[in-house]
ZAMARGU-4260 file (C-alpha; in steps of 0.2 Angstrom, whole numbers, plus 5000, padded with zeros to 4 digits):
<rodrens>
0) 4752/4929/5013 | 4766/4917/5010 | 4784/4922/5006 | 4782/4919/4986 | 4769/4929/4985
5) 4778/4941/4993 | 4794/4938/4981 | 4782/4938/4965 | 4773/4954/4968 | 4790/4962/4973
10) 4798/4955/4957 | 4783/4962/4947 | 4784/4978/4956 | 4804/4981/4953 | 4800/4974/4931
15) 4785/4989/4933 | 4798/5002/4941 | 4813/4997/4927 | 4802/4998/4912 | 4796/5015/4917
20) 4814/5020/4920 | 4818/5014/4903 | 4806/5020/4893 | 4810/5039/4901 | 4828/5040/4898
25) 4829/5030/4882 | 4847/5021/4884 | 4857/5019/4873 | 4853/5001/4865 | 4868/4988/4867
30) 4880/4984/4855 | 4876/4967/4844 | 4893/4967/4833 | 4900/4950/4828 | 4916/4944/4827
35) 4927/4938/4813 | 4920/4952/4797 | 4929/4947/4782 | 4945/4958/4776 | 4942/4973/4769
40) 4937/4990/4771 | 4924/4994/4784 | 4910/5003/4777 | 4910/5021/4774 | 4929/5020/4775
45) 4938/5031/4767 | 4957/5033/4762 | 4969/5019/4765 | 4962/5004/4775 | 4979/4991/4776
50) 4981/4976/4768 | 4970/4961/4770 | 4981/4948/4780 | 4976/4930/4778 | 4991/4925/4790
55) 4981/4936/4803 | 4978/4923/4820 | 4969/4937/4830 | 4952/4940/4833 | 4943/4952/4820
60) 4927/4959/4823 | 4918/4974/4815 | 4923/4992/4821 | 4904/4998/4815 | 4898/4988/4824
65) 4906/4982/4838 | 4906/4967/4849 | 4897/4969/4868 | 4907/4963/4882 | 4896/4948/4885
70) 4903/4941/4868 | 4923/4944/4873 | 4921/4936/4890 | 4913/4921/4882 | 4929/4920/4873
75) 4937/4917/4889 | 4956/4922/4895 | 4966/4934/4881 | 4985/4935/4887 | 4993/4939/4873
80) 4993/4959/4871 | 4979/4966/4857 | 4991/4971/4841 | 4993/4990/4838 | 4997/4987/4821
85) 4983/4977/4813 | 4965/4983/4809 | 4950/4976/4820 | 4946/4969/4803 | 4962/4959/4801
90) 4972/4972/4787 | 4989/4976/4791 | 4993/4993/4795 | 5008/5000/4779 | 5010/5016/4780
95) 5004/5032/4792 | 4990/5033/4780 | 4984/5017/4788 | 4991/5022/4807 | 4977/5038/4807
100) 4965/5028/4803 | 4970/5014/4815 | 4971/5028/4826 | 4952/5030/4825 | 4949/5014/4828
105) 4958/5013/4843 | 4951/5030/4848 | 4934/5022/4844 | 4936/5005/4855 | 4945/5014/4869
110) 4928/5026/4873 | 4917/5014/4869 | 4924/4999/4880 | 4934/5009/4895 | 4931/5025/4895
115) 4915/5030/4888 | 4911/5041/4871 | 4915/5060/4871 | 4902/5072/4865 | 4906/5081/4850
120) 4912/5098/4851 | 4903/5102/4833 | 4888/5097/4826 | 4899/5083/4816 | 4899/5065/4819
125) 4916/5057/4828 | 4911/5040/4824 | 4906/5034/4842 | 4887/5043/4846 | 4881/5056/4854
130) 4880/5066/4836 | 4867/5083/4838 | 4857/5083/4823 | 4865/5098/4817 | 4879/5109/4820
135) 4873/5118/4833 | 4889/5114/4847 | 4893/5134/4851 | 4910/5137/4859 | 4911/5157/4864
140) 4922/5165/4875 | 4927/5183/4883 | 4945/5186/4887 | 4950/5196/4901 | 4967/5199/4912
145) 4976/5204/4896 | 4972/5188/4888 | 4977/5176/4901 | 4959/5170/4905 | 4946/5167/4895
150) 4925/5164/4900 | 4919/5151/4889 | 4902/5145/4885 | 4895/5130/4876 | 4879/5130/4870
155) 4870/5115/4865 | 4850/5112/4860 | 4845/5126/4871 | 4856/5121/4888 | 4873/5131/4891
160) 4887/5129/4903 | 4902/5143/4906 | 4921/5140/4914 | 4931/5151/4915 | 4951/5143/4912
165) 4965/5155/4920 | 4985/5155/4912 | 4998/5166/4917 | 5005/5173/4902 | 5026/5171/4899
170) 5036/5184/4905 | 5039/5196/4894 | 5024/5190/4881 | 5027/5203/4863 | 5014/5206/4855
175) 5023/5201/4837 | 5025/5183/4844 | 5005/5181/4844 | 4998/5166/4838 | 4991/5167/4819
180) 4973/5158/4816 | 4976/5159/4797 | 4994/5152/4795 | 4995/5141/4810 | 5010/5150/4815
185) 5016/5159/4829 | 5011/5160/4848 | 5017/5153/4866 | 5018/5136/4871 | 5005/5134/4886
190) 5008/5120/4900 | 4991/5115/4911 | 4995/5106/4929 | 5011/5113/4931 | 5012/5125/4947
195) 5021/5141/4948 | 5026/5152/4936 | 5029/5154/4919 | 5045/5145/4911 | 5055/5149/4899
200) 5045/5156/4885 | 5029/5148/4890 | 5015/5150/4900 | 5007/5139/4914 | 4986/5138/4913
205) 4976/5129/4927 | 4967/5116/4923 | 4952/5109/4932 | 4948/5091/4938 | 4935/5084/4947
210) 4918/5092/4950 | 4922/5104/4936 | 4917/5095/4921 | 4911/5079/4930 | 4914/5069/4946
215) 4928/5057/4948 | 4913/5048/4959 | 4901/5044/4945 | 4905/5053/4929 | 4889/5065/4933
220) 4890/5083/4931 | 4891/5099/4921 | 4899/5090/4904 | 4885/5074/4904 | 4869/5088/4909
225) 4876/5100/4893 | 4872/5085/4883 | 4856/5077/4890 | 4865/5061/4893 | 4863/5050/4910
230) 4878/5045/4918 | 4871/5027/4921 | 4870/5025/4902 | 4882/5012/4895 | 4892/5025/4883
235) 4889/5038/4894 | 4910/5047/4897 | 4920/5044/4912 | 4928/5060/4923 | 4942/5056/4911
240) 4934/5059/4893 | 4922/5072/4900 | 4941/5080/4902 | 4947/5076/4887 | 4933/5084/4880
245) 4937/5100/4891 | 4952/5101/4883 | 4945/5099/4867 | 4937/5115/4869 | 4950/5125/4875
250) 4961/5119/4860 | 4946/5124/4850 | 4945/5143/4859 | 4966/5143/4856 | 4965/5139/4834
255) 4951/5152/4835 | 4961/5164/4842 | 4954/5167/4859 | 4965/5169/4877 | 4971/5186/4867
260) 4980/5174/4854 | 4994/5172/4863 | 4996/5152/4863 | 4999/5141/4851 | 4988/5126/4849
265) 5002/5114/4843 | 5011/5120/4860 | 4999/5115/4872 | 5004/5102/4887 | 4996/5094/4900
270) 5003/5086/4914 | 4995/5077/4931 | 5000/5065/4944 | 4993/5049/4952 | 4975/5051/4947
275) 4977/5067/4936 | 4993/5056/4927 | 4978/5046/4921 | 4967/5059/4917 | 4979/5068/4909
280) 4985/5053/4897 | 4965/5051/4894 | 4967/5071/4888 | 4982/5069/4878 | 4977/5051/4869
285) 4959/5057/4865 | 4957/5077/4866 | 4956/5085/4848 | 4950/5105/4842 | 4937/5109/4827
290) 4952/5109/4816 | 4962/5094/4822 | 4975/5101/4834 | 4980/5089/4848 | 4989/5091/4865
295) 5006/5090/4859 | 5016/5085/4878 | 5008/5073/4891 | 5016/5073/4908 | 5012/5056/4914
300) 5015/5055/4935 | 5013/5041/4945 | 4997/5035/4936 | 4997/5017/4937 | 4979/5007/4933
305) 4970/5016/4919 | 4984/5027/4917 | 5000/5019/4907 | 5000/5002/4917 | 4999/4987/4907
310) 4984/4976/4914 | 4993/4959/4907 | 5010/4963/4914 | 5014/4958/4930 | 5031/4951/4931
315) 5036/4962/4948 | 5022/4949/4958 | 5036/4937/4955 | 5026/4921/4951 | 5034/4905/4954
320) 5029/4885/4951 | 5038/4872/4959 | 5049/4884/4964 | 5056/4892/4946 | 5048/4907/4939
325) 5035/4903/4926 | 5024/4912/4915 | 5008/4918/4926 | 4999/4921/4910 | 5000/4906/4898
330) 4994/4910/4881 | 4983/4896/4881 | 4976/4899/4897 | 4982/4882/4905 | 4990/4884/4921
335) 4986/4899/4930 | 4991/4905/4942 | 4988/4905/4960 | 4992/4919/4975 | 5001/4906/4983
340) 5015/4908/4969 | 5016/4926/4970 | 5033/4928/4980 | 5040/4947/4973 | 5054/4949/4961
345) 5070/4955/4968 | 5076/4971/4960 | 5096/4974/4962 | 5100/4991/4964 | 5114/5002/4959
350) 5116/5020/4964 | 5119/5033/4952 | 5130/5047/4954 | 5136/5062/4945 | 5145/5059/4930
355) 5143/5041/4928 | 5137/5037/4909 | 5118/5036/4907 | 5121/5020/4895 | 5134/5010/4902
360) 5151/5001/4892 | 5144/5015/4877 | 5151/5031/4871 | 5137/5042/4882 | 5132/5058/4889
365) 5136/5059/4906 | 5122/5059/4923 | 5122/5077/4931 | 5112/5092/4939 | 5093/5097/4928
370) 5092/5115/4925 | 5080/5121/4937 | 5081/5106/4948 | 5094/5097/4958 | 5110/5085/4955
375) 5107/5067/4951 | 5120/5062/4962 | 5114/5048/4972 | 5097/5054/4967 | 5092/5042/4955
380) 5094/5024/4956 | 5095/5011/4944 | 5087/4994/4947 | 5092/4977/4937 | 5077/4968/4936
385) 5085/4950/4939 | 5100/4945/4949 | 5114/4951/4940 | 5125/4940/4953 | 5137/4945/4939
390) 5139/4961/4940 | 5141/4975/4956 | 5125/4980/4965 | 5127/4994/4978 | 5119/4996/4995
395) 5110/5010/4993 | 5089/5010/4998 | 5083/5002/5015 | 5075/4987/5016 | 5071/4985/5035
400) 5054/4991/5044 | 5052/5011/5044 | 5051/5020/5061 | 5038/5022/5072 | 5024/5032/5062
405) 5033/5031/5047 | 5024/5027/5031 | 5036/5021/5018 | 5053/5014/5016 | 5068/5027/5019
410) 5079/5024/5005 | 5098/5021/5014 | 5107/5007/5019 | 5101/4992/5008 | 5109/4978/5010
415) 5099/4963/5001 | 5089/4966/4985 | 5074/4976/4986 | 5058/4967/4983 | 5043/4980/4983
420) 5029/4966/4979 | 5019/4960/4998 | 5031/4970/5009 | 5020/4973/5025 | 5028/4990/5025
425) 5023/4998/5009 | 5007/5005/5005 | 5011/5005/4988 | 5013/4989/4988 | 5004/4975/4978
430) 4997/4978/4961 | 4982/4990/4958 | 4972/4983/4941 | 4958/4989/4933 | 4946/4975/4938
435) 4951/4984/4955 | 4953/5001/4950 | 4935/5002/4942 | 4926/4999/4960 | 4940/5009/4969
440) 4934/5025/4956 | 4920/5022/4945 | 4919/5037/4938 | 4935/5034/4931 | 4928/5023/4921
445) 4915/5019/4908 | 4899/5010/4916 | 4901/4999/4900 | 4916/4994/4908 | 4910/4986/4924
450) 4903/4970/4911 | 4921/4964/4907 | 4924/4947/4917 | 4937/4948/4930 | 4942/4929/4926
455) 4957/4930/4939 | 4945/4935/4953 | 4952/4928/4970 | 4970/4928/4961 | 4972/4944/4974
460) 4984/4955/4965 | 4982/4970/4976 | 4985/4961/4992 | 5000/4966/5004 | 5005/4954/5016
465) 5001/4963/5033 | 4986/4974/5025 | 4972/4962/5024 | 4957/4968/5016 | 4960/4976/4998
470) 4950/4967/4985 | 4953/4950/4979 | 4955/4955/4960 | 4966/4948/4946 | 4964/4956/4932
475) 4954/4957/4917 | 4962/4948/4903 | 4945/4947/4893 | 4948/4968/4885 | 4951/4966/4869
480) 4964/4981/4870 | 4975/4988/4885 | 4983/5002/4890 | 4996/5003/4876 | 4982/5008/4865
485) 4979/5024/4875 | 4998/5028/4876 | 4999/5025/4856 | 4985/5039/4853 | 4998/5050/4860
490) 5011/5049/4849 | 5021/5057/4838 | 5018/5070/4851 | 5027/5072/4866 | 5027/5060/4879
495) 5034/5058/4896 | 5032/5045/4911 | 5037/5046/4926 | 5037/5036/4942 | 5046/5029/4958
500) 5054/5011/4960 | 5047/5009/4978 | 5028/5010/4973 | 5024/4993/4966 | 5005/4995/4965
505) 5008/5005/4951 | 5016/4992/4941 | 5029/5003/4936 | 5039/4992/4927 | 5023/4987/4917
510) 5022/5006/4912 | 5042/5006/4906 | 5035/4991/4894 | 5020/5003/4888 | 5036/5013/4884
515) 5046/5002/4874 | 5029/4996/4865 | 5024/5014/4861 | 5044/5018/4854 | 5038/5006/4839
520) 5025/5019/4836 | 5040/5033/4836 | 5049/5023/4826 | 5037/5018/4815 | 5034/5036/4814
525) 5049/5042/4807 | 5053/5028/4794 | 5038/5033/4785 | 5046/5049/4784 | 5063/5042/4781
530) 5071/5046/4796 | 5069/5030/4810 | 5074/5041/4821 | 5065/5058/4821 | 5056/5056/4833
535) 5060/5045/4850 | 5066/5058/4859 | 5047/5064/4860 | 5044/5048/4871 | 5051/5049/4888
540) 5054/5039/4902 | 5060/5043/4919 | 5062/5031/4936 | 5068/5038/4952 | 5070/5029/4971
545) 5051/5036/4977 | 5036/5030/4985 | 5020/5037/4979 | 5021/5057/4983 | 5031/5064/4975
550) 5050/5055/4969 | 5061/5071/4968 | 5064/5087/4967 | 5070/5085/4950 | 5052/5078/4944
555) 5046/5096/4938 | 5062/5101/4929 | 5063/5086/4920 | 5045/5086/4912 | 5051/5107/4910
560) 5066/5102/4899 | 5057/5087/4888 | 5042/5099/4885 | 5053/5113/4881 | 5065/5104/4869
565) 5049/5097/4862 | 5041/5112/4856 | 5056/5121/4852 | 5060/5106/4840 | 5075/5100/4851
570) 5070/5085/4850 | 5069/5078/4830 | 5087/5077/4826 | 5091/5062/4837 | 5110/5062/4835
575) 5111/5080/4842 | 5099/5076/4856 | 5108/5058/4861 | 5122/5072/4868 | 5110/5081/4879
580) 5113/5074/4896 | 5096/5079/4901 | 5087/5071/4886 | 5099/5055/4884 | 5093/5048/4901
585) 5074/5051/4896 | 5079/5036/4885 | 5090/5026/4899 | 5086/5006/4902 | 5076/5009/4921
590) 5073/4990/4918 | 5081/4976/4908 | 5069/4966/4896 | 5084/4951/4896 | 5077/4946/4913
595) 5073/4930/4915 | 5056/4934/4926 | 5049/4948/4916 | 5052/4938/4900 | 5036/4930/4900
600) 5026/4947/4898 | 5037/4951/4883 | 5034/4935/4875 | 5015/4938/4872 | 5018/4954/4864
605) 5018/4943/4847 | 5019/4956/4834 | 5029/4973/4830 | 5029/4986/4819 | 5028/4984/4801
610) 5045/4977/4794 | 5053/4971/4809 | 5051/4958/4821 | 5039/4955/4835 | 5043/4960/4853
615) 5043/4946/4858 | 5056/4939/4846 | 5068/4952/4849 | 5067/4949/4868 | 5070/4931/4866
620) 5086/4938/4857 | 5093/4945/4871 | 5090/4930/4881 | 5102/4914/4879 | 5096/4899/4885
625) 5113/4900/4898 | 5106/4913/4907 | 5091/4907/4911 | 5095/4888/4915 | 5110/4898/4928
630) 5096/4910/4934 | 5083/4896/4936 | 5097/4885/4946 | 5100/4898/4959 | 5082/4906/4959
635) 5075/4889/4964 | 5082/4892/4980 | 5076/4910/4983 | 5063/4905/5000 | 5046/4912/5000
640) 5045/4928/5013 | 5033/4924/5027 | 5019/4930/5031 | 5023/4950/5041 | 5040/4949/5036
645) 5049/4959/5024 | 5056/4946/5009 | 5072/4949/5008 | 5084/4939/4999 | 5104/4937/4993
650) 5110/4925/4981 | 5118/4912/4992 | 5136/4911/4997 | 5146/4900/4985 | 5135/4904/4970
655) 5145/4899/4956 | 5149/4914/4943 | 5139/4916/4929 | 5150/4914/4912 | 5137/4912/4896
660) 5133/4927/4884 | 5128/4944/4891 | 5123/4957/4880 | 5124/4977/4880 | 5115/4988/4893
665) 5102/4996/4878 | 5105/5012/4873 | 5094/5028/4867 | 5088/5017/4853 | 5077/5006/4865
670) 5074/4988/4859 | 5083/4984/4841 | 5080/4971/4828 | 5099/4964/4833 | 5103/4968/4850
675) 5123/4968/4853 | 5134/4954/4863 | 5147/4959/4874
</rodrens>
């Protein structure tokens, strides 16, 4: 027999085997949405649904219905970043009414597209599938050890699963202080991820990861076989919703007056790091109870791709043309560029020490020690995110090869700018994406996800010169949303992110702009309620001189303290907390948007919140032509490091000083509508 028959009968064989795989687990069918719906309420809609916008250049396309992958790949590169604050529709979001329902959406396009749908933890629909027929989703517990643990079992169509969720209870726990189911008042807060004791007035619970209610490998395991549902299925969840959904329940057990009532479902916090920092934004963006209560502080450590990393931002790879810096994601998708270009971006670095202001040339709270942790002198360190040739940069962080065996760069005795990005050294350098980070973890992941085109492929974000053999991936500008939506599903709750300058592969700076994007969210927030600034200091930022590990001893304390001032309402008075040393510098500028490199992300972030202008408008503010054309003059000299060398870098000697307009280090209120000249 020849070879084509062989290939024929083998083909026949392999169409046989599928359709009998098919035809026993009954996939999900795929989505067969279309784009550009006509303005309006979606179907079945209820309340508020925006304001039609005919000025509306985005890409609409129905929520009910939505597009598959296939069709946003067709539509080919997608720099500019997917608007928070217009309806899939096209409607303008007004008012808060519109946010929750905006909310859903987003909720809705997240699990569908990147993470995959969470089951329902009542027989009601969530507006994404997997809906039982009836409400026969049974959440029962038993408590034991006074209340701090609690055995609970879900039952659902005939199959049940038990876990059993361990707290310590606060010191000193009154019986008076217990939570009440029927006025939504009362109880302990309850902190999950944290390790060791209670703290002040709250508890710490345990909760767990991986192999519990799925496997980080594949998404299979105890959540998916509760359900019926096959992990290969296209909406099947990821590890990370099958958590969400996990905390969920517990949430659920907590309103319902289980763990003894001592916790109060308002006053629950999750925190993780590095992988857990995804998961656990995953939990606190899309986790919600039977009656609507929501993780109300998210501790985000060291999370990078599929955590609060922006997939389009990657100024810190430093991409220059012909020798200036140039905008590596064109909004018309002409131009792109190549690895070649990708020379690092220098970071300038100035140490911090006890009592210097957190908010420079302003009246400010002053740096010092975190209760429960150490001083911040010389601790943290703050980086300037373009030359500042300018302005006083201190030799602090090494920048020369580590010791034999050593893994990562000791932080003393820089003496030329810091530039993370290719350093042979560095582990943690490069830039890990999610066209990367979906084949590094699957189960991360939504197998829905793996159809988005990586149209970068080759471009080689995640290679470090001297560590050959990472995967050549871009990134995957064809998702018609990114990580900002998962941050924005957080808010108004608490917030806190945290990361180390040294680790460039989590695109740490990217994560700072989630920040600022998010604080429109705050913002907006608070002048629905007419007070703009109620509630910022519920989102959090904090950069230390770290590698991936672990930055400080201080790391725990701080997300303590922001948790703490949180719950106890601390927080929503925003002139009172700008005086809290400890707060203020959750709200410090760890990079500059006027920087003439990074400006190029900023400038695709072409809208705002309602009433006030885009980003990207008020970035340009703080950019006068001057300082770029003098940046660009002296950058075009900057040589490209070679291959196994570190890239280090001076300004040269004889650079002339810089004398246009500056503008004011930012203060607590993060990007304004007028920012201030010197």
């Amino acid at each position: 027999m020849n070879k084509v028959f062989w290939k024929t009968a083998l083909a026949l064989f392999a169409a046989i085997v599928v359709t009998i795989i098919l035809a026993c687990e009954s996939p999900v069918a795929e989505p067969t949405g279309t784009l550009n719906p006509g303005p309006g309420a979606p179907p079945s809609s209820g309340g508020s649904y925006g304001v039609p916008d005919p000025s509306f250049t985005g890409r609409r396309f129905d929520i009910n219905n939505l597009p598959p992958p296939s069709t946003w790949n067709a539509l080919g590169h997608q720099h500019a970043f997917p608007d928070l604050f217009h309806f899939a529709n096209g409607n303008k979001v007004v008012t808060i009414a519109d946010w929750e329902l905006r909310r859903k959406e987003i909720s809705k396009i997240l699990q569908y597209y990147e993470y995959g749908v969470m089951p329902p933890i009542a027989g009601t629909s969530n507006g994404v599938g997997y809906v039982p027929t009836s409400d026969d989703v049974d959440i029962a517990w038993v408590d034991s050890n006074g209340g701090a643990s609690s055995a609970i079992t879900i039952t659902y169509e005939g199959r049940s699963w038990s876990i059993t969720i361990d707290t310590i209870l606060p010191a000193g726990a009154n019986d008076a202080n217990k939570y009440d189911p029927a006025t939504d008042t009362g109880g302990y807060s309850l902190y999950f991820g944290t390790s060791g004791s209670n703290w002040d007035g709250g508890s710490v619970g345990s909760f767990p990861m991986s192999g519990t209610w799925a496997s980080e490998n594949d998404g299979s395991g105890n959540v998916p076989n509760l359900f019926g549902i096959n992990p290969t299925d296209p909406s099947a969840p990821s590890a990370n919703s099958s958590y969400a959904w996990g905390m969920s329940v517990i949430l659920t057990v907590i309103e319902e007056g289980g763990f003894g009532g001592w916790y109060n479902p308002s006053k629950v916090g999750i925190t993780g790091y590095s992988r857990n920092g995804k998961a656990a934004e995953c939990i606190g963006a899309l986790a919600e109870s039977r009656k609507g209560h929501r993780v109300g502080h998210v501790g985000i450590g060291s999370a990078g791709a599929g955590g609060p990393a922006l997939e389009r931002f990657i100024s810190l790879a430093g991409y220059k043309k012909n020798g200036l810096p140039a905008d590596p994601l064109p909004l018309d998708g002409a131009g792109l560029m190549e690895y070649e270009g990708l020379v690092g971006k220098p970071y300038y670095v100035q140490e911090i020490n006890n009592g210097d202001p957190i908010f420079p040339g302003r009246a400010s709270p002053a740096f010092a020690a975190t209760p429960g942790g150490g001083a911040d002198n010389s601790r943290y360190t703050l980086v300037r995110g373009w030359a500042p040739y300018f302005e006083t940069y201190i030799a602090t962080p090494q920048n020369n090869p580590p010791s034999a065996g050593q893994k990562h760069l000791p932080a003393t005795n820089m003496t030329t700018p810091f530039i993370g990005y290719h350093s042979p050294h560095m582990s943690w350098s490069g830039i890990q994406n999610l066209s990367e980070g979906r084949n590094e973890v699957p189960g991360w992941f939504s197998v829905r996800f793996r159809e988005f085109l990586d149209l970068h492929y080759g471009l080689d974000l995640d290679h470090v010169r001297g560590q050959e053999g990472r995967g050549k991936y871009g990134l995957l500008c064809t998702i018609p949303f990114d990580q900002h939506f998962l941050s924005a599903l957080i808010a108004p709750n608490g917030v806190l992110f945290q990361d180390g300058y040294t680790q460039t592969r989590n695109n740490q700076e990217s994560q700072y702009a989630n920040w600022l994007i998010i604080d429109e969210l705050y913002k907006f927030y608070g002048e629905q309620e007419g007070d703009a600034e109620k509630y910022i200091f519920r989102n959090g930022y904090m950069q230390t001189w770290g590698d991936h590990g672990g930055n400080t001893e201080n790391e725990g304390p701080d997300r303590a303290y922001h948790a703490r001032a949180i719950f106890n309402g601390d927080t929503d008075n925003a002139a009172t907390a700008a005086t809290d040393p400890n707060l203020a510098k959750m709200r410090a500028p760890w990079y500059p948007v006027d920087d003439p490199v990074g400006r190029f992300d900023y400038y695709r972030m072409t809208w705002g919140r309602p009433g006030h202008p885009t980003i990207a408008q008020r970035v340009a503010d703080r950019l006068p032509a001057e300082l770029i054309n003098y940046y660009n003059s002296v950058e075009v000299n900057r040589p490209d490091p070679a291959v196994g060398q570190e890239p280090n870098w001076a300004p040269p000697s004889g650079t002339p000083a810089y004398t246009g307009p500056k503008f004011k280090t930012m203060d607590w209120h993060g990007l304004t509508d007028t920012p201030e000249p010197l």
